[in-house]
C-alpha positions, 0 to 999 in steps of 0.5 A: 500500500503506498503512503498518501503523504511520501508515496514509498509502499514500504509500511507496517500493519499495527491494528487489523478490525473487522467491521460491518459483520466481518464484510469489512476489514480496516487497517491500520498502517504506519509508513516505514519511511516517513512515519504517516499513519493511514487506514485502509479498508479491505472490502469483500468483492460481492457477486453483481446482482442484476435487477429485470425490471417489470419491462424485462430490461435488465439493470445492476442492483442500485442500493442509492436508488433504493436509499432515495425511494424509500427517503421519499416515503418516509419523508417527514415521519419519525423514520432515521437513516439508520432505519432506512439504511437498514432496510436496504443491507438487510433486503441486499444480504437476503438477496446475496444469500440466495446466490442468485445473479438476478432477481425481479424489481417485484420481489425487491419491492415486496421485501421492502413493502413487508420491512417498512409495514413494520417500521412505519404504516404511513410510509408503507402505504406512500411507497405502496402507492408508488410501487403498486401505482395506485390510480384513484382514491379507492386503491389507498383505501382498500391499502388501509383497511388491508393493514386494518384488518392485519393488525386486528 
Protein backbone atom coordinates (compact mmCIF):
# COMPACT_ATOMS: atom_id res chain seq x y z
CA UNK A 1 0.00 0.00 0.00
CA UNK A 2 1.68 3.41 -0.99
CA UNK A 3 1.56 6.37 1.73
CA UNK A 4 -0.67 9.00 0.97
CA UNK A 5 1.77 11.58 2.17
CA UNK A 6 5.57 10.38 0.55
CA UNK A 7 4.41 7.73 -1.91
CA UNK A 8 7.02 4.87 -0.80
CA UNK A 9 4.91 1.33 -0.36
CA UNK A 10 7.06 0.18 2.04
CA UNK A 11 4.68 0.13 5.53
CA UNK A 12 3.82 -1.98 8.66
CA UNK A 13 0.10 -3.41 9.84
CA UNK A 14 -0.48 -2.12 13.53
CA UNK A 15 -4.09 -2.63 14.39
CA UNK A 16 -6.17 -5.26 12.00
CA UNK A 17 -10.80 -4.82 12.99
CA UNK A 18 -13.16 -6.14 11.42
CA UNK A 19 -16.29 -4.39 10.75
CA UNK A 20 -19.76 -4.13 9.20
CA UNK A 21 -20.04 -8.04 10.11
CA UNK A 22 -16.68 -9.13 9.20
CA UNK A 23 -17.71 -7.62 5.48
CA UNK A 24 -15.12 -5.04 6.09
CA UNK A 25 -11.65 -5.37 7.30
CA UNK A 26 -9.87 -1.86 8.28
CA UNK A 27 -6.17 -1.45 8.91
CA UNK A 28 -4.22 0.49 10.40
CA UNK A 29 -0.52 1.25 8.98
CA UNK A 30 2.42 3.02 9.82
CA UNK A 31 5.00 4.03 6.61
CA UNK A 32 8.45 2.71 7.41
CA UNK A 33 9.68 5.71 5.50
CA UNK A 34 8.00 8.81 6.90
CA UNK A 35 6.36 7.62 9.83
CA UNK A 36 2.45 8.86 8.47
CA UNK A 37 -0.12 6.73 9.75
CA UNK A 38 -3.26 5.55 7.49
CA UNK A 39 -6.02 3.42 7.21
CA UNK A 40 -7.23 1.17 4.64
CA UNK A 41 -10.13 -0.52 4.16
CA UNK A 42 -10.48 -4.07 2.70
CA UNK A 43 -13.82 -4.86 1.23
CA UNK A 44 -15.43 -8.19 0.40
CA UNK A 45 -15.90 -8.24 -3.59
CA UNK A 46 -19.78 -9.45 -3.58
CA UNK A 47 -21.26 -11.00 -6.64
CA UNK A 48 -23.08 -8.35 -9.25
CA UNK A 49 -26.66 -8.82 -8.91
CA UNK A 50 -28.73 -7.52 -11.85
CA UNK A 51 -32.43 -6.46 -11.43
CA UNK A 52 -35.38 -7.27 -14.69
CA UNK A 53 -37.35 -4.60 -14.18
CA UNK A 54 -41.15 -5.05 -14.66
CA UNK A 55 -40.46 -4.35 -18.90
CA UNK A 56 -37.81 -7.08 -18.96
CA UNK A 57 -34.80 -4.61 -19.13
CA UNK A 58 -32.20 -5.58 -17.12
CA UNK A 59 -30.03 -3.12 -14.91
CA UNK A 60 -27.46 -3.75 -11.98
CA UNK A 61 -28.84 -3.51 -8.45
CA UNK A 62 -28.59 0.21 -7.33
CA UNK A 63 -28.57 0.38 -3.43
CA UNK A 64 -28.71 4.57 -3.73
CA UNK A 65 -31.76 4.14 -5.69
CA UNK A 66 -33.42 2.08 -3.49
CA UNK A 67 -32.00 4.56 -0.34
CA UNK A 68 -33.90 7.54 -2.19
CA UNK A 69 -37.18 5.77 -2.78
CA UNK A 70 -37.54 4.97 0.32
CA UNK A 71 -36.43 8.71 1.92
CA UNK A 72 -39.33 9.86 -0.40
CA UNK A 73 -41.97 7.65 1.57
CA UNK A 74 -40.78 8.32 4.86
CA UNK A 75 -40.40 11.87 4.28
CA UNK A 76 -41.26 13.93 7.48
CA UNK A 77 -42.20 10.68 9.65
CA UNK A 78 -40.44 9.88 12.74
CA UNK A 79 -38.03 7.26 10.42
CA UNK A 80 -33.82 7.85 10.92
CA UNK A 81 -31.32 6.78 8.28
CA UNK A 82 -30.07 4.03 10.06
CA UNK A 83 -33.76 2.55 9.99
CA UNK A 84 -33.88 3.24 6.12
CA UNK A 85 -30.30 2.30 5.79
CA UNK A 86 -31.08 -0.82 7.50
CA UNK A 87 -33.59 -1.81 5.05
CA UNK A 88 -31.62 -1.76 2.37
CA UNK A 89 -28.44 -4.16 3.98
CA UNK A 90 -30.99 -6.26 5.29
CA UNK A 91 -33.04 -6.51 1.61
CA UNK A 92 -29.36 -6.67 -0.07
CA UNK A 93 -27.82 -9.68 2.36
CA UNK A 94 -31.08 -11.53 1.91
CA UNK A 95 -30.89 -11.40 -1.99
CA UNK A 96 -26.91 -12.01 -1.63
CA UNK A 97 -27.73 -15.04 0.13
CA UNK A 98 -29.87 -16.68 -2.38
CA UNK A 99 -26.68 -16.69 -4.71
CA UNK A 100 -28.81 -15.86 -7.41
CA UNK A 101 -27.49 -13.29 -10.03
CA UNK A 102 -30.64 -11.96 -10.90
CA UNK A 103 -33.83 -11.06 -9.13
CA UNK A 104 -37.03 -9.38 -10.21
CA UNK A 105 -37.88 -5.44 -9.10
CA UNK A 106 -41.15 -7.12 -7.89
CA UNK A 107 -39.68 -9.31 -5.13
CA UNK A 108 -37.27 -6.06 -4.01
CA UNK A 109 -40.19 -4.21 -3.53
CA UNK A 110 -42.00 -6.67 -1.70
CA UNK A 111 -39.17 -7.31 0.55
CA UNK A 112 -39.41 -3.59 1.14
CA UNK A 113 -43.05 -3.17 1.38
CA UNK A 114 -43.13 -6.18 4.06
CA UNK A 115 -39.99 -4.22 6.29
CA UNK A 116 -41.45 -0.63 6.06
CA UNK A 117 -45.06 -2.05 7.10
CA UNK A 118 -43.28 -2.76 10.18
CA UNK A 119 -41.32 0.17 10.53
CA UNK A 120 -43.94 2.94 9.78
CA UNK A 121 -47.72 2.19 8.29
CA UNK A 122 -47.79 5.73 6.88
CA UNK A 123 -44.66 5.18 4.99
CA UNK A 124 -45.66 1.80 3.85
CA UNK A 125 -48.85 2.84 2.00
CA UNK A 126 -46.61 6.29 0.46
CA UNK A 127 -44.39 3.57 -1.11
CA UNK A 128 -47.31 1.17 -1.56
CA UNK A 129 -48.69 3.87 -3.63
CA UNK A 130 -45.66 4.06 -5.73
CA UNK A 131 -44.84 0.57 -6.25
CA UNK A 132 -48.50 -0.84 -6.99
CA UNK A 133 -49.36 2.63 -8.99
CA UNK A 134 -52.33 3.16 -7.14
CA UNK A 135 -54.51 5.35 -9.56
CA UNK A 136 -57.62 6.53 -7.70
CA UNK A 137 -58.73 7.23 -4.06
CA UNK A 138 -60.44 3.82 -4.00
CA UNK A 139 -56.57 1.52 -4.31
CA UNK A 140 -55.39 3.97 -0.73
CA UNK A 141 -58.25 2.97 0.83
CA UNK A 142 -58.60 -0.59 0.36
CA UNK A 143 -54.35 -0.47 1.22
CA UNK A 144 -55.58 0.91 4.96
CA UNK A 145 -58.33 -1.39 5.52
CA UNK A 146 -55.66 -4.04 4.50
CA UNK A 147 -53.37 -3.13 7.25
CA UNK A 148 -56.56 -2.57 9.46
CA UNK A 149 -57.53 -5.84 9.10
CA UNK A 150 -53.97 -7.26 9.81
CA UNK A 151 -53.42 -5.71 12.88
CA UNK A 152 -56.89 -6.82 14.30
Amino acid sequence: MKCPKCGCADDKVIDTRAAEDGKMIRRRRECLVCGTRFTTIERMEEMQLNVIKKDGTRQEFQRDKILKGLVAACSKRPVTNDDLLSIVNDVEASLQSKHSLETTSDQIGEMLMERLKKLDKVAYVRFASVYRDFTDVDSFTKEVERINEVRE
